[in-house]
PyMOL Python script that loads the backbone (N, CA, C, O; Angstrom):
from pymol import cmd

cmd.read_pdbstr("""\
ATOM      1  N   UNK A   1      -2.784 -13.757  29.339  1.00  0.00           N
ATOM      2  CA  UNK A   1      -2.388 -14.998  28.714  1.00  0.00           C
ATOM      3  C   UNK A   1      -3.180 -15.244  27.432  1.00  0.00           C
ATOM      4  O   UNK A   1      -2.626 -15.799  26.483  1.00  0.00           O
ATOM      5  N   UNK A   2      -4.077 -14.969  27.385  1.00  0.00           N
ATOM      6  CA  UNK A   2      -5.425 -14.776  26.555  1.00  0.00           C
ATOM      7  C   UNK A   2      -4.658 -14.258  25.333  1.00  0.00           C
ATOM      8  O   UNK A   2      -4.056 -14.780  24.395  1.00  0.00           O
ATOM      9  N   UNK A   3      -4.921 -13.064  25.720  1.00  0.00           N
ATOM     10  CA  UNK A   3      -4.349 -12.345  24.541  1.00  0.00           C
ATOM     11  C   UNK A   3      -3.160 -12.378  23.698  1.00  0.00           C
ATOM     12  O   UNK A   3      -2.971 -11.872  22.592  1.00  0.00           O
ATOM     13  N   UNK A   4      -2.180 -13.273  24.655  1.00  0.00           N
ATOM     14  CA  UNK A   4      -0.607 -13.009  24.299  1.00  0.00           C
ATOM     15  C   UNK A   4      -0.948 -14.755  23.562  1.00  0.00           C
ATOM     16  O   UNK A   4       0.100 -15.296  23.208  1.00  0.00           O
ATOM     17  N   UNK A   5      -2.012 -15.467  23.362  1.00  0.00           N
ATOM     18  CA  UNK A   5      -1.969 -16.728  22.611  1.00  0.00           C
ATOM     19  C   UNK A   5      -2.419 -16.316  21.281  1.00  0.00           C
ATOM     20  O   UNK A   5      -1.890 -16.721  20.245  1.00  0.00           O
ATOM     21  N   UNK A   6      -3.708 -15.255  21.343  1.00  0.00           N
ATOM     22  CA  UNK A   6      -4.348 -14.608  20.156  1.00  0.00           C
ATOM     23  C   UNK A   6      -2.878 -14.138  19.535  1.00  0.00           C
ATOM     24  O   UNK A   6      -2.332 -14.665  18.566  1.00  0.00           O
ATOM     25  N   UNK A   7      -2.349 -12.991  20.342  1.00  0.00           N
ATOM     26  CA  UNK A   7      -1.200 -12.793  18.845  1.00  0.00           C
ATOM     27  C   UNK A   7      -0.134 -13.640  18.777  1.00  0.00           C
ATOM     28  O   UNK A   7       0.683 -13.302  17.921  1.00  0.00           O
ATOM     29  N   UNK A   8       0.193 -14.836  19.519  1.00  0.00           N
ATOM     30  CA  UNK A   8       0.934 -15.414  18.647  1.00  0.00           C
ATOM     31  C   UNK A   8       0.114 -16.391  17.275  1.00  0.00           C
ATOM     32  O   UNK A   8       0.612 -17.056  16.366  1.00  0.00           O
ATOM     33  N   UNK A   9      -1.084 -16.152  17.580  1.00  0.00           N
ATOM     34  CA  UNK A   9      -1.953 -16.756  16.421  1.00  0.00           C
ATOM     35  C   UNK A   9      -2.052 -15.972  15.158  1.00  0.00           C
ATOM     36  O   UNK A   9      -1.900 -16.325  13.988  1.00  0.00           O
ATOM     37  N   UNK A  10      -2.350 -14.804  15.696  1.00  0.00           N
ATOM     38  CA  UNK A  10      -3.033 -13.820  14.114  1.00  0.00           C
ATOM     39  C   UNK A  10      -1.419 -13.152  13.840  1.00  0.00           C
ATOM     40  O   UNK A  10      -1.326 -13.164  12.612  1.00  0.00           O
ATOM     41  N   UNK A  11      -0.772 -12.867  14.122  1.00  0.00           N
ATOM     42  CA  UNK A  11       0.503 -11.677  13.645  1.00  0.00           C
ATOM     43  C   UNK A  11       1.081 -12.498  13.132  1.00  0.00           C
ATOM     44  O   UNK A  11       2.069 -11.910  12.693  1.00  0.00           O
ATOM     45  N   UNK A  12       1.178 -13.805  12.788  1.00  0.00           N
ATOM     46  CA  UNK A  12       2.064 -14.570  12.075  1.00  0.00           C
ATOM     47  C   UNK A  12       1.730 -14.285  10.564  1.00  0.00           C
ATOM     48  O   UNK A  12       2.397 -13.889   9.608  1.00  0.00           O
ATOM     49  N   UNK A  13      -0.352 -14.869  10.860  1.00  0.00           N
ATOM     50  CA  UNK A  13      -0.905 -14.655   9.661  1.00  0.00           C
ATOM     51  C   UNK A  13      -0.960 -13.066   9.021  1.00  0.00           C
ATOM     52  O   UNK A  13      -0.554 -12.966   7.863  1.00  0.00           O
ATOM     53  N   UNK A  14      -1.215 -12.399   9.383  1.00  0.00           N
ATOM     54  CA  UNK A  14      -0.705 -10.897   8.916  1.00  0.00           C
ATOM     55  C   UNK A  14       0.039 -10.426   8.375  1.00  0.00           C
ATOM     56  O   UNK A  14      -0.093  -9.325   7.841  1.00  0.00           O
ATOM     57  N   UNK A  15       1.208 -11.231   8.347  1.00  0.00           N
ATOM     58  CA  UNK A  15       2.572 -11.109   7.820  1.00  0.00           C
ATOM     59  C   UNK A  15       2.980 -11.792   7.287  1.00  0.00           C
ATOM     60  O   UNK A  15       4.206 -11.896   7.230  1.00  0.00           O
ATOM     61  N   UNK A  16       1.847 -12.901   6.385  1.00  0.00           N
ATOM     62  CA  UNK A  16       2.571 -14.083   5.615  1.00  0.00           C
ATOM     63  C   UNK A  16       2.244 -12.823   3.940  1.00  0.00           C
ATOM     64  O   UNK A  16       2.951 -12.973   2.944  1.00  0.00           O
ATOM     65  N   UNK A  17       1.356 -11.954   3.971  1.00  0.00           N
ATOM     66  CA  UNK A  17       0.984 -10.825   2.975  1.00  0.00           C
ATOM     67  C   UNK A  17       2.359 -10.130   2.406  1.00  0.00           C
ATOM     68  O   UNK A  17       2.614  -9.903   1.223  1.00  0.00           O
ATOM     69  N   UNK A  18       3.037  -9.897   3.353  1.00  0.00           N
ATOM     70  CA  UNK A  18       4.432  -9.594   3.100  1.00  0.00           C
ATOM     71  C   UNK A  18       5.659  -9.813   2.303  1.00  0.00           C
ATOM     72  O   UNK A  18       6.645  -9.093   2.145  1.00  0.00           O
ATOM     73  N   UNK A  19       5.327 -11.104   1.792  1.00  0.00           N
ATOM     74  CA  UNK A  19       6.573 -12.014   1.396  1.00  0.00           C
ATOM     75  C   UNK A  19       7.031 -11.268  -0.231  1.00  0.00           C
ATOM     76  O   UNK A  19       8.061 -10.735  -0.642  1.00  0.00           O
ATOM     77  N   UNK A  20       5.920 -11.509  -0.735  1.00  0.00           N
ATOM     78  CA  UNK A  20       6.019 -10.782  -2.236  1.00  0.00           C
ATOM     79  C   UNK A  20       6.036  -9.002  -2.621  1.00  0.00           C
ATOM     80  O   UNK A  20       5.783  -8.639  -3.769  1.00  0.00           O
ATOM     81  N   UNK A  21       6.301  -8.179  -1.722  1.00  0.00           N
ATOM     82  CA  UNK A  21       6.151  -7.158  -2.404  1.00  0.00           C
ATOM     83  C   UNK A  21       6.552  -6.618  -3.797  1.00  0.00           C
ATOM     84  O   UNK A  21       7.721  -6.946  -4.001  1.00  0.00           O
ATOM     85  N   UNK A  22       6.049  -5.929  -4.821  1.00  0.00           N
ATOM     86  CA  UNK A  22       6.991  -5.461  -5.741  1.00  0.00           C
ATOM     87  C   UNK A  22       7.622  -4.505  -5.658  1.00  0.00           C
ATOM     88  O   UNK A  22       7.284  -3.433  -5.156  1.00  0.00           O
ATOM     89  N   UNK A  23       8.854  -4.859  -6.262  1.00  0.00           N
ATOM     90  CA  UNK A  23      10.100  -3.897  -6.048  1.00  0.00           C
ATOM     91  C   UNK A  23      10.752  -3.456  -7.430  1.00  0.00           C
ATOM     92  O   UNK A  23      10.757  -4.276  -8.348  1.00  0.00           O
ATOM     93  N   UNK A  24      11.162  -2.514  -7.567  1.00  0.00           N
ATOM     94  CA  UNK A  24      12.326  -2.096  -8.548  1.00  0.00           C
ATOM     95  C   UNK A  24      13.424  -2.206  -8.409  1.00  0.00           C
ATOM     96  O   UNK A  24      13.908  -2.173  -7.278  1.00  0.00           O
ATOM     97  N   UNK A  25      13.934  -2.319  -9.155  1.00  0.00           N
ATOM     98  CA  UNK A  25      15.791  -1.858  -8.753  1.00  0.00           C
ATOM     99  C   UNK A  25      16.222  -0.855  -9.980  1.00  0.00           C
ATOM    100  O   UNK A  25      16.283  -0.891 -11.209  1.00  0.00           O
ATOM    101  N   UNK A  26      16.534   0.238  -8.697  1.00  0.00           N
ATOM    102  CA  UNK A  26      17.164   1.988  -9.880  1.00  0.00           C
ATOM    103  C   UNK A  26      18.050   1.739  -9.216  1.00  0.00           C
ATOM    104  O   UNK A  26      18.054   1.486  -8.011  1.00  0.00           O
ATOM    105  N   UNK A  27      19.184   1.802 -10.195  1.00  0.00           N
ATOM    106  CA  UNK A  27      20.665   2.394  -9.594  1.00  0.00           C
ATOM    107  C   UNK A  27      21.374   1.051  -8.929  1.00  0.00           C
ATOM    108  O   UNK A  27      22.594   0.931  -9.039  1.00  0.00           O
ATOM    109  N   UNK A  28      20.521  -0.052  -8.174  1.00  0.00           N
ATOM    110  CA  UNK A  28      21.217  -0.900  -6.913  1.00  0.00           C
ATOM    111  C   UNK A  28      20.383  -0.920  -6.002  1.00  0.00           C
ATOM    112  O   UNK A  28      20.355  -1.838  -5.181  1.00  0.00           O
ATOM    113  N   UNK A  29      19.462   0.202  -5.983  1.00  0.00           N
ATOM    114  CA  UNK A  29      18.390   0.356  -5.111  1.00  0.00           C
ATOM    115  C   UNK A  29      17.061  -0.127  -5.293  1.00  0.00           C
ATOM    116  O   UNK A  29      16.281   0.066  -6.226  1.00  0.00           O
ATOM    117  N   UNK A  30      16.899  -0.981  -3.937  1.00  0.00           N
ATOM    118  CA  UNK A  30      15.237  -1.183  -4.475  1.00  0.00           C
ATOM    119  C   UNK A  30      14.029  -0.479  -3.985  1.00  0.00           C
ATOM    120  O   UNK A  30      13.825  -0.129  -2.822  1.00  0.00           O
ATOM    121  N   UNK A  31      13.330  -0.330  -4.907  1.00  0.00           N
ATOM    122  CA  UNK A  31      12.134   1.025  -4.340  1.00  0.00           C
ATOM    123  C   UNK A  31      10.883   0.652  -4.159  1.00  0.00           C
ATOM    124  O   UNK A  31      10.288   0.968  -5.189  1.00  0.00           O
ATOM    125  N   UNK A  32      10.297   0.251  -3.560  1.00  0.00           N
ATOM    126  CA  UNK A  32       8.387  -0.323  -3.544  1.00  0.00           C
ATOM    127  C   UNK A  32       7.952   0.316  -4.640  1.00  0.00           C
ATOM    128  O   UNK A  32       8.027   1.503  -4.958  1.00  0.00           O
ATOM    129  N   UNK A  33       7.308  -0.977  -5.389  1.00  0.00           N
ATOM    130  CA  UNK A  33       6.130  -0.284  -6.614  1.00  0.00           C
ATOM    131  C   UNK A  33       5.449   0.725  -6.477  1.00  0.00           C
ATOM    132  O   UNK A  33       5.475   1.506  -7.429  1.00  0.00           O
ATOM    133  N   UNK A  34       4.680   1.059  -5.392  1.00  0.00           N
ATOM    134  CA  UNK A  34       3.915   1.903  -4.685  1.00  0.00           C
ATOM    135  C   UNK A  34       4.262   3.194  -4.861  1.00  0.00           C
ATOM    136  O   UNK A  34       3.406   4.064  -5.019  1.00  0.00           O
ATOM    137  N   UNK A  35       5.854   3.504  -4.847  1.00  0.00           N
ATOM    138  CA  UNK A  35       6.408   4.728  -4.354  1.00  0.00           C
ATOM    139  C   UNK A  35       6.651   5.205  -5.749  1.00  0.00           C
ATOM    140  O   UNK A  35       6.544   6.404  -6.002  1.00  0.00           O
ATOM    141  N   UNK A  36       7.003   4.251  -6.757  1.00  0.00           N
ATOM    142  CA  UNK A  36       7.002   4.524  -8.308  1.00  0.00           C
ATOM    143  C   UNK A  36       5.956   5.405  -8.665  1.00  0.00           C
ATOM    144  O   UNK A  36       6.010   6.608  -8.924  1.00  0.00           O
ATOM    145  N   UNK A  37       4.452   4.188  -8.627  1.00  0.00           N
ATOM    146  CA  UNK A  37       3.678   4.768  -9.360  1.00  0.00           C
ATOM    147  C   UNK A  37       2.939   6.011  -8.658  1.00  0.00           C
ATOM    148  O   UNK A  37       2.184   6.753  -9.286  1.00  0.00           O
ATOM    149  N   UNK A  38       3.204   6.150  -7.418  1.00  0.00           N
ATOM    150  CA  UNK A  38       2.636   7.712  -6.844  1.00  0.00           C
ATOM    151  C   UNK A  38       3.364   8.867  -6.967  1.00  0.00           C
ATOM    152  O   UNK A  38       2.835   9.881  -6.512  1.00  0.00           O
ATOM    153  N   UNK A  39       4.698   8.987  -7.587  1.00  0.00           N
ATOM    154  CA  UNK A  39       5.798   9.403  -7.827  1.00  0.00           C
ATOM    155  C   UNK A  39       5.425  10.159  -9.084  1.00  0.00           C
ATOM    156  O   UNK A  39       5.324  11.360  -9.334  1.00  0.00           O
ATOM    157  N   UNK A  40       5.208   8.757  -9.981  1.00  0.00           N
ATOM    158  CA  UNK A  40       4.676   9.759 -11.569  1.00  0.00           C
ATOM    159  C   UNK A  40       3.246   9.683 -11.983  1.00  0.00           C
ATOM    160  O   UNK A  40       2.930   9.807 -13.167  1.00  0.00           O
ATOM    161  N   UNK A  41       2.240   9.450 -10.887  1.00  0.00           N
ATOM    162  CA  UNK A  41       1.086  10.461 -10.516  1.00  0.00           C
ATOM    163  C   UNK A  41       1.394  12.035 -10.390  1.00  0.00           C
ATOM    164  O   UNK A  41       1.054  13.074 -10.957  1.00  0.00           O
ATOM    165  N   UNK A  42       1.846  11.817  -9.815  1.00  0.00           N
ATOM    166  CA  UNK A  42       1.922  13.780  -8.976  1.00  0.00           C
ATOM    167  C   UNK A  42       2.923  14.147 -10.414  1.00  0.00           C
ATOM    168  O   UNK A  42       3.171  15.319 -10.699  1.00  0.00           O
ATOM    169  N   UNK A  43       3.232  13.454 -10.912  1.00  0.00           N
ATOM    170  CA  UNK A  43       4.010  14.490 -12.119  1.00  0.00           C
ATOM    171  C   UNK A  43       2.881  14.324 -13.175  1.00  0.00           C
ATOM    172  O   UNK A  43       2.426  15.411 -13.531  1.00  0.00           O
ATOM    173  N   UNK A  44       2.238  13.096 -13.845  1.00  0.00           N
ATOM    174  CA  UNK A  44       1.142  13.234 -14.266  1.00  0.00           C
ATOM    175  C   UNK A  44       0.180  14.172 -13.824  1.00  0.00           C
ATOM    176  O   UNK A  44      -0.365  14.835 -14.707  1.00  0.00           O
ATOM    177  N   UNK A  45      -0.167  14.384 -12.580  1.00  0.00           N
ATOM    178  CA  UNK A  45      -1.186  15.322 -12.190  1.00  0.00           C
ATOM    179  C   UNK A  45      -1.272  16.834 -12.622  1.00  0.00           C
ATOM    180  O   UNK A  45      -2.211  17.583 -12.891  1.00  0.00           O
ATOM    181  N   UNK A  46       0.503  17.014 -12.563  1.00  0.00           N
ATOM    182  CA  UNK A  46       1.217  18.557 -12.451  1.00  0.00           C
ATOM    183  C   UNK A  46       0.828  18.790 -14.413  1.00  0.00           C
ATOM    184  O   UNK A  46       0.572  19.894 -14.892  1.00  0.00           O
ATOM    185  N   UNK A  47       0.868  17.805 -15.037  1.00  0.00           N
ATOM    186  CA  UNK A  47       0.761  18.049 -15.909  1.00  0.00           C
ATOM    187  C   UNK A  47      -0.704  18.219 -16.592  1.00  0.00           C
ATOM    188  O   UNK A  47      -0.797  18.879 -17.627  1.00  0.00           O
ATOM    189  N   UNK A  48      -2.004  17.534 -15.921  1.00  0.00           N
ATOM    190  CA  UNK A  48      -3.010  17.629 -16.166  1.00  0.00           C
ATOM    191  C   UNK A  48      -3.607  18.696 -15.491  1.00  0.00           C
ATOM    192  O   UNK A  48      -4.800  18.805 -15.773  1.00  0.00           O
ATOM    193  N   UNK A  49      -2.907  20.061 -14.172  1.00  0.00           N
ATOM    194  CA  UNK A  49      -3.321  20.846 -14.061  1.00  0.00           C
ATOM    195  C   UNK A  49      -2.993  22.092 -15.115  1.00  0.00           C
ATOM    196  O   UNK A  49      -3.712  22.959 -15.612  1.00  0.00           O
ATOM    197  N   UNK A  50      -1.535  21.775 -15.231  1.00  0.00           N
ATOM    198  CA  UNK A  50      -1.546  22.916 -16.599  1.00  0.00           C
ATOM    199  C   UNK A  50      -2.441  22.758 -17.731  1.00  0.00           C
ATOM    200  O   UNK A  50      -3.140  23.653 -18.207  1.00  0.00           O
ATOM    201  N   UNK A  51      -2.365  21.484 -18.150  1.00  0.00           N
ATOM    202  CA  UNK A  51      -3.413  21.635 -19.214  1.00  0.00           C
ATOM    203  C   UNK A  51      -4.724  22.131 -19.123  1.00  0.00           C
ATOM    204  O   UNK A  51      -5.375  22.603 -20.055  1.00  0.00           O
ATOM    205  N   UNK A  52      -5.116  21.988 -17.830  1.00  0.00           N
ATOM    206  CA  UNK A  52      -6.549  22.479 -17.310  1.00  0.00           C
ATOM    207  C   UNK A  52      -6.531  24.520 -17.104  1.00  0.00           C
ATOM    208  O   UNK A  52      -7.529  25.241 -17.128  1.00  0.00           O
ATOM    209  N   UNK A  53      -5.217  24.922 -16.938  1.00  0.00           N
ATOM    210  CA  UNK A  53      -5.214  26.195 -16.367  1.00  0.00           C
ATOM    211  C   UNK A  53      -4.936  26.641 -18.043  1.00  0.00           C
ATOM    212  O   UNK A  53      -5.329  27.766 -18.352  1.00  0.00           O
ATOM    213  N   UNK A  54      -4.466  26.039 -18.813  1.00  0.00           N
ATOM    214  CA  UNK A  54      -4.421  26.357 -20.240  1.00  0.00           C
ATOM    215  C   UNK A  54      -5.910  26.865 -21.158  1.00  0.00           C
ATOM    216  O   UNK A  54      -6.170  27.862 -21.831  1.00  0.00           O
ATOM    217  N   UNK A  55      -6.798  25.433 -20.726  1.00  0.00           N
ATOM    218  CA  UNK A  55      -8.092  25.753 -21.497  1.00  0.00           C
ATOM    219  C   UNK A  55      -8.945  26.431 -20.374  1.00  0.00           C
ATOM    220  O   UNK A  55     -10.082  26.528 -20.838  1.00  0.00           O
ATOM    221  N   UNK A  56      -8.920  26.805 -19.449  1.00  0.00           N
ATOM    222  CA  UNK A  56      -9.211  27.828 -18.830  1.00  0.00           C
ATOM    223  C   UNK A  56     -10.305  26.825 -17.689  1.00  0.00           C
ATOM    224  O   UNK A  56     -11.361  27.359 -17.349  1.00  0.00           O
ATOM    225  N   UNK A  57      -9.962  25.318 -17.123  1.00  0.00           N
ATOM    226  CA  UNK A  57     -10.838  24.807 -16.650  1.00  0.00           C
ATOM    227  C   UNK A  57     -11.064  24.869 -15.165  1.00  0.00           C
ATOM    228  O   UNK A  57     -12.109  24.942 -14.519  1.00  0.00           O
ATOM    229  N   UNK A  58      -9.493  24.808 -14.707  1.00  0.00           N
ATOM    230  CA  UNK A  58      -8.978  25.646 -13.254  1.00  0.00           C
ATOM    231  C   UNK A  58      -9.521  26.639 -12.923  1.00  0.00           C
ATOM    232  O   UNK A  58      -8.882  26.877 -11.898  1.00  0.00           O
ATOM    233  N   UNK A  59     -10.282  27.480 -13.012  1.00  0.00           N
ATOM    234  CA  UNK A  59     -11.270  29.119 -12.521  1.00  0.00           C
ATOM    235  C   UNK A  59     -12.340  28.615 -12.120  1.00  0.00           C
ATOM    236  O   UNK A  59     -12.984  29.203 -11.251  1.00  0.00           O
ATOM    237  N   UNK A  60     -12.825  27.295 -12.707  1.00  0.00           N
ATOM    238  CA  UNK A  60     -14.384  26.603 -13.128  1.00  0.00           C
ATOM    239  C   UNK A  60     -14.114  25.976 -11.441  1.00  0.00           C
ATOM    240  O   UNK A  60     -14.991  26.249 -10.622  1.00  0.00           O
ATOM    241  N   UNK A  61     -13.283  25.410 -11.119  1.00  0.00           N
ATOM    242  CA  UNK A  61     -13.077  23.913 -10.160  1.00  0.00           C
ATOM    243  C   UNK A  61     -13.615  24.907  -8.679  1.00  0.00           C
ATOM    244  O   UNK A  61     -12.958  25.946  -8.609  1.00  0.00           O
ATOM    245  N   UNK A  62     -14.671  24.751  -7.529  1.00  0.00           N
ATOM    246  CA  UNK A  62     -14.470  24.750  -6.744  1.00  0.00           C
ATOM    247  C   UNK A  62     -13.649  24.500  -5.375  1.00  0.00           C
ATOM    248  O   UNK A  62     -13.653  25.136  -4.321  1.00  0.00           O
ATOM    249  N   UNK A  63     -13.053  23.521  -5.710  1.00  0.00           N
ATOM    250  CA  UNK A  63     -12.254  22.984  -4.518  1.00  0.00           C
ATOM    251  C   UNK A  63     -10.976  22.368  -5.196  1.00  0.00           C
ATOM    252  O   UNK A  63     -10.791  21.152  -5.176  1.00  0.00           O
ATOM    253  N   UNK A  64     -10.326  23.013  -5.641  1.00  0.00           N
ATOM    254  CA  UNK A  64      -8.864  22.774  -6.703  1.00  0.00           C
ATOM    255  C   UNK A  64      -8.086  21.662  -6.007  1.00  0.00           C
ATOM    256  O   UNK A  64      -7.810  20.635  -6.626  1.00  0.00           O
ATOM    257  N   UNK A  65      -7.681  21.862  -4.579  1.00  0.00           N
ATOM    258  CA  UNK A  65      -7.021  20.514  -4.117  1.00  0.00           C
ATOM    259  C   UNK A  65      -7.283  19.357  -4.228  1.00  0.00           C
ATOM    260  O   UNK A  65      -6.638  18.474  -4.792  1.00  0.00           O
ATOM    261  N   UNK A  66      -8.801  19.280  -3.384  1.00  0.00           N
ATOM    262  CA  UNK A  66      -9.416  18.288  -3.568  1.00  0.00           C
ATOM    263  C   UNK A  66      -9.713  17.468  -4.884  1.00  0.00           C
ATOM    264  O   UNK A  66      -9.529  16.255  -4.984  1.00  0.00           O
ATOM    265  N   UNK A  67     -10.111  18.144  -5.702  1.00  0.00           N
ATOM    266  CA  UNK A  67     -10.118  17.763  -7.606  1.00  0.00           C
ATOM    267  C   UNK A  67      -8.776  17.078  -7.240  1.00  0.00           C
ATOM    268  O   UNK A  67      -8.704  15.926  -6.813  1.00  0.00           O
ATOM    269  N   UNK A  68      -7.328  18.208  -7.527  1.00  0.00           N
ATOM    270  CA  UNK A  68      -6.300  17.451  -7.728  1.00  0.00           C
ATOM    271  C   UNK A  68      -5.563  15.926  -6.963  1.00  0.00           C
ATOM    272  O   UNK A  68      -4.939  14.929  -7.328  1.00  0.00           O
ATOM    273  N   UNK A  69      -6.061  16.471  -5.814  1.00  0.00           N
ATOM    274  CA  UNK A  69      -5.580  15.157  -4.902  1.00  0.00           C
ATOM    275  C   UNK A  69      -6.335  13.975  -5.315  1.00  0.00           C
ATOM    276  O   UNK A  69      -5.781  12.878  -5.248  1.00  0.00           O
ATOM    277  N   UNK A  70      -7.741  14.093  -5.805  1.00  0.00           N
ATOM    278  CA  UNK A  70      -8.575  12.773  -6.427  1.00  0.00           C
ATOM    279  C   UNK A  70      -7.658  12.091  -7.661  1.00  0.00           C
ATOM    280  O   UNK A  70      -7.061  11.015  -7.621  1.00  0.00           O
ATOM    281  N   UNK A  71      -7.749  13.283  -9.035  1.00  0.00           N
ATOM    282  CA  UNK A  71      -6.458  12.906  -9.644  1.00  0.00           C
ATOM    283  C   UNK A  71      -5.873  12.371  -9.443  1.00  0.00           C
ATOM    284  O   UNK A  71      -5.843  11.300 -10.049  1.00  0.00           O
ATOM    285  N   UNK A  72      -4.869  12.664  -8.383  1.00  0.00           N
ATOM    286  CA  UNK A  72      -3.130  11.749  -8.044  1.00  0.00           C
ATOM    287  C   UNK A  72      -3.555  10.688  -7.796  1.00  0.00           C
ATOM    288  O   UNK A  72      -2.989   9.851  -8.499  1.00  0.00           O
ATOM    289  N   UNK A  73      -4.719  10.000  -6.751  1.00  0.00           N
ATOM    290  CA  UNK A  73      -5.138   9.026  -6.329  1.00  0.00           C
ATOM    291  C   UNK A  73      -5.585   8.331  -7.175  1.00  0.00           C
ATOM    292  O   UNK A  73      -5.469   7.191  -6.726  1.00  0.00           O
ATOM    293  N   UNK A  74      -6.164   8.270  -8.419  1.00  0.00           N
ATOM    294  CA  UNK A  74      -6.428   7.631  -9.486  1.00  0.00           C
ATOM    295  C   UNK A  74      -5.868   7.499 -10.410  1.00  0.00           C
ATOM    296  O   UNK A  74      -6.141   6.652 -11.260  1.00  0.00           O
ATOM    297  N   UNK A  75      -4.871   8.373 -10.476  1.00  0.00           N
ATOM    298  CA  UNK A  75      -3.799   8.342 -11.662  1.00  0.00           C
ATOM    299  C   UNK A  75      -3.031   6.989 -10.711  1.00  0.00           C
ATOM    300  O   UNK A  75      -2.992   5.869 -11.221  1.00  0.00           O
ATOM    301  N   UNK A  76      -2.518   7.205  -9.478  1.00  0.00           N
ATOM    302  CA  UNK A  76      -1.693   6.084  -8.619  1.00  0.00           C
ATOM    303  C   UNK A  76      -2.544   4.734  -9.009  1.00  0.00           C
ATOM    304  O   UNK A  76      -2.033   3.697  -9.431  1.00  0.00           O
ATOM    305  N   UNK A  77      -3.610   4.903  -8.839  1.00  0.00           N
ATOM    306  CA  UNK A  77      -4.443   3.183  -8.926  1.00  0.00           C
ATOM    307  C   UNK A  77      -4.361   2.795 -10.128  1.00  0.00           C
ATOM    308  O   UNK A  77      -4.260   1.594 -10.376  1.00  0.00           O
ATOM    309  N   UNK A  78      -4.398   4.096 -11.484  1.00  0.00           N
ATOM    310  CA  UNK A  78      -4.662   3.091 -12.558  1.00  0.00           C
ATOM    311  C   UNK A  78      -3.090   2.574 -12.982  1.00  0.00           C
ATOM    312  O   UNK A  78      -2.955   1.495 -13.560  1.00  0.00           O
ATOM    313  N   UNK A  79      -1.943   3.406 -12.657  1.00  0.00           N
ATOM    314  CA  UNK A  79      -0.536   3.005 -12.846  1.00  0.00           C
ATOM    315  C   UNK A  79      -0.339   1.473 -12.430  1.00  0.00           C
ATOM    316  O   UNK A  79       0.046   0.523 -13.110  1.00  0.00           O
ATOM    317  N   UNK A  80      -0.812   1.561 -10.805  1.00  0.00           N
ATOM    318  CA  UNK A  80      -0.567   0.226 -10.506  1.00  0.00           C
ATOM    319  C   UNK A  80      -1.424  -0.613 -10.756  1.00  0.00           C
ATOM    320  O   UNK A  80      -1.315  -1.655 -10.111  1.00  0.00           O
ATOM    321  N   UNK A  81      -2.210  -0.551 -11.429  1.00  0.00           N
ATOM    322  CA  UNK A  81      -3.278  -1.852 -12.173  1.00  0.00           C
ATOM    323  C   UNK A  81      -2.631  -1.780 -13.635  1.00  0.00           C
ATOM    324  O   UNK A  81      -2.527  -2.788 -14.334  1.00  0.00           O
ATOM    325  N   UNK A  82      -2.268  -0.702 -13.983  1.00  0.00           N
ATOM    326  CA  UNK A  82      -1.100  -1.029 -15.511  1.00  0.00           C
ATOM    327  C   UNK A  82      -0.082  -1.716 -15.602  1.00  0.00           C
ATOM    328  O   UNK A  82       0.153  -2.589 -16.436  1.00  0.00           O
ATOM    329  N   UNK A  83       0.898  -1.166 -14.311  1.00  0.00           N
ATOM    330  CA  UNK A  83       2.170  -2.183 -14.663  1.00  0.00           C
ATOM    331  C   UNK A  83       1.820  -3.302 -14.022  1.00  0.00           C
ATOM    332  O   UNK A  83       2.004  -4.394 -14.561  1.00  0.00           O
ATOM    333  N   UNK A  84       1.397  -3.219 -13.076  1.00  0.00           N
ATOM    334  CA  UNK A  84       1.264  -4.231 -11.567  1.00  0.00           C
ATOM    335  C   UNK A  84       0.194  -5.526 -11.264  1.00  0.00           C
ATOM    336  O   UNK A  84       0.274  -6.468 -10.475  1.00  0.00           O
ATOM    337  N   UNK A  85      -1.167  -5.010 -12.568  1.00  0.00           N
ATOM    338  CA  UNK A  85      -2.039  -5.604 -12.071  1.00  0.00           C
ATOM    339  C   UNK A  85      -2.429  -6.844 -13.087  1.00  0.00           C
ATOM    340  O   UNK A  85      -2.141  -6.679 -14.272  1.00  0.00           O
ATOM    341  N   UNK A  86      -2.966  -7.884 -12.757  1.00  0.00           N
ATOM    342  CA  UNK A  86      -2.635  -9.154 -12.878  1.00  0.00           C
ATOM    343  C   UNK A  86      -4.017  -9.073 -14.141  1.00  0.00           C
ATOM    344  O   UNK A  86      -4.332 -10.080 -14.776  1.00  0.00           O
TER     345      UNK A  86
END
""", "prot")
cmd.dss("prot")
cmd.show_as("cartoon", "prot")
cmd.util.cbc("prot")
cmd.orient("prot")
């Protein structure tokens, strides 16, 4: 009983976060901001590894994924603090 009073208390509040997401609309479709800007991360990224395998910086990198996956993850945060962030 306990418990089943707690979540009708907190899951309401949890989900008042919800109301505003940002959205796009491509085509008719709407797409979470989120999915945008991690979208053209990884194409940003693809493009900052060639440039790196160009000047020869890719041979240098110990742990190439890891580097790149940091990339995408920061390329994603600063997108959405560009278009998104207040």
């Amino acid at each position: 009983m306990w418990l089943t009073t707690c979540a009708a208390i907190i899951l309401p509040c949890a989900l008042a976060g919800c109301n505003h997401s940002p959205s796009q609309d491509i085509l008719g479709s709407f797409f979470p901001a989120w999915m945008l800007c991690a979208t053209l991360a990884i194409l940003l990224t693809i493009a900052v590894r060639q440039v790196a395998i160009r000047i020869g910086l890719d041979v240098l990198l110990p742990a190439r994924l890891i580097f790149y996956l940091g990339v995408a993850i920061c390329l994603t945060f600063l997108l959405w603090l560009i278009f998104y962030g207040n």
